[in-house]
C-alpha positions as CSV (number, residue, x, y, z in Angstrom):
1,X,0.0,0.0,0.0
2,X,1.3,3.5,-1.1
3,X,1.5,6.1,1.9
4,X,2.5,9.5,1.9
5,X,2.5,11.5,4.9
6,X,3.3,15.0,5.3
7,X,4.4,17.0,8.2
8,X,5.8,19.9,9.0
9,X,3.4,22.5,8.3
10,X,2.0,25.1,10.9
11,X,1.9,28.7,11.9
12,X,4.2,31.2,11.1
13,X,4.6,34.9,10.8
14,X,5.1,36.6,7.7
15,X,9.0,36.5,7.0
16,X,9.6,33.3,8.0
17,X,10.1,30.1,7.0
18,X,8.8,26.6,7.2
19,X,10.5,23.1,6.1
20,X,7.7,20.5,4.9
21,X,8.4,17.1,4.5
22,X,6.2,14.1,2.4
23,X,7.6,10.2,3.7
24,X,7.1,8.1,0.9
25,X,6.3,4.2,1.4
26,X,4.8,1.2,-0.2
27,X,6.5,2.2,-3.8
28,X,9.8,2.5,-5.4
29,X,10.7,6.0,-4.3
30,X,13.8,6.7,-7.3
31,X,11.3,5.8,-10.0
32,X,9.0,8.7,-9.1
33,X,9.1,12.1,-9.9
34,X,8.0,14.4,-6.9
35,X,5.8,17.1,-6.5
36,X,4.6,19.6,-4.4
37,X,0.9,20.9,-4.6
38,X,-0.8,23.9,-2.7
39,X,-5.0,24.7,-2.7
40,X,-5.6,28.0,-0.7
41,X,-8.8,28.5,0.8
42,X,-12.1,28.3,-1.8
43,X,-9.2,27.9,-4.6
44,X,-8.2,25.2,-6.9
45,X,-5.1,23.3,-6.5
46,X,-2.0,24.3,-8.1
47,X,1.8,23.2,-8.9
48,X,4.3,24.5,-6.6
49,X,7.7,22.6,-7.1
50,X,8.5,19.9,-9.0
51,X,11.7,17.1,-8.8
52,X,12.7,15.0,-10.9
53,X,13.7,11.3,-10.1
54,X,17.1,11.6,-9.8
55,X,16.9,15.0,-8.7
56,X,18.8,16.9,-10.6
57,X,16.2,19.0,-12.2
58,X,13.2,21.4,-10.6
59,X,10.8,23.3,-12.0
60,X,8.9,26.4,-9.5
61,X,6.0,28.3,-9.7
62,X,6.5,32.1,-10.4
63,X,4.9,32.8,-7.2
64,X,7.8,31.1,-5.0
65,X,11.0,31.1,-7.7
66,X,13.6,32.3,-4.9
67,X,11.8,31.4,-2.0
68,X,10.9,27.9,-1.6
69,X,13.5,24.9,-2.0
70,X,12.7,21.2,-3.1
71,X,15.0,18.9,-2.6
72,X,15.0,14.8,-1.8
73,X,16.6,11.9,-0.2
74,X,16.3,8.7,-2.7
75,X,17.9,6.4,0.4
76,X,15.3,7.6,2.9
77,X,12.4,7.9,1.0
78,X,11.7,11.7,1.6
79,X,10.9,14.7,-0.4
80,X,11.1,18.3,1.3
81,X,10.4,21.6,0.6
82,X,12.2,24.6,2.3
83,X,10.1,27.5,2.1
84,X,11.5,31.2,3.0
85,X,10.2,34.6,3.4
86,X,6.8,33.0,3.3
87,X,4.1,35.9,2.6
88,X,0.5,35.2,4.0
89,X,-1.0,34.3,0.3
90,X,1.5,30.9,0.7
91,X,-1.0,29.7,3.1
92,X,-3.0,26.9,1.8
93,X,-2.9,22.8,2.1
94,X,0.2,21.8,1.1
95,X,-0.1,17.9,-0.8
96,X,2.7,15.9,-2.0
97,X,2.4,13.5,-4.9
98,X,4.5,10.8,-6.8
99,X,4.1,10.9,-10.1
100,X,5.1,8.3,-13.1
101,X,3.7,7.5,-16.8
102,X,2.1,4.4,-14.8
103,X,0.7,6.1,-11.2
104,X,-0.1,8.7,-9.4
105,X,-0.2,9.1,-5.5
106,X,-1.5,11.6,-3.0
107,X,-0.4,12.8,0.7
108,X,-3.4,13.7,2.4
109,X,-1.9,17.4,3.0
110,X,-0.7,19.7,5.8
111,X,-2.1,22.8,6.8
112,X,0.3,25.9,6.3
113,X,-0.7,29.6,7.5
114,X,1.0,32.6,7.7
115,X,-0.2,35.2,9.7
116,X,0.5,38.0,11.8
């Protein structure tokens, strides 16, 4: 069974930062590219970060280009994603997903707001 579990999210103030992370079981984590989803409040979901298998390749969203970070661990099964100078429209549901030409899997999302 594929699993993956987020964590990480929370409150925080505008200006700072917040490291997310999405553990990955039940699949063969370096044949997956990984990606990092956000769906604000009464808003549709969109692409934040993408990785790709081997990791040596990310795409952004305008919206965080310079600010958020995703990076992953092949030997532990994790993805991450660093976000900095976070701004209160970056608070939404954060999802990971793993994502191949055969499947497609979803975390079930953590919660991140930034407020004052």
């Amino acid at each position: 069974q594929v699993q993956l579990v987020e964590s990480g999210g929370g409150l925080v103030q505008p200006g700072g930062s917040l490291r997310l992370s999405c553990a990955a079981s039940g699949l063969t984590f370096s044949r997956y590219a990984m990606n990092w989803h956000r769906q604000p409040p009464g808003k549709g979901r969109e692409l934040v970060a993408a990785l790709t298998r081997a990791g040596d390749s990310s795409i952004y969203a305008d919206s965080v280009k310079g600010r958020f970070t995703i990076s992953r661990d092949n030997a532990d099964n994790m993805v991450y994603l660093q976000m900095n100078n976070l701004k209160p429209e970056d608070s939404a549901v954060y999802f990971c997903q793993a994502v191949n030409v055969q499947d497609n899997y979803w975390g079930q999302g953590t919660q991140v707001t930034v407020s004052s």
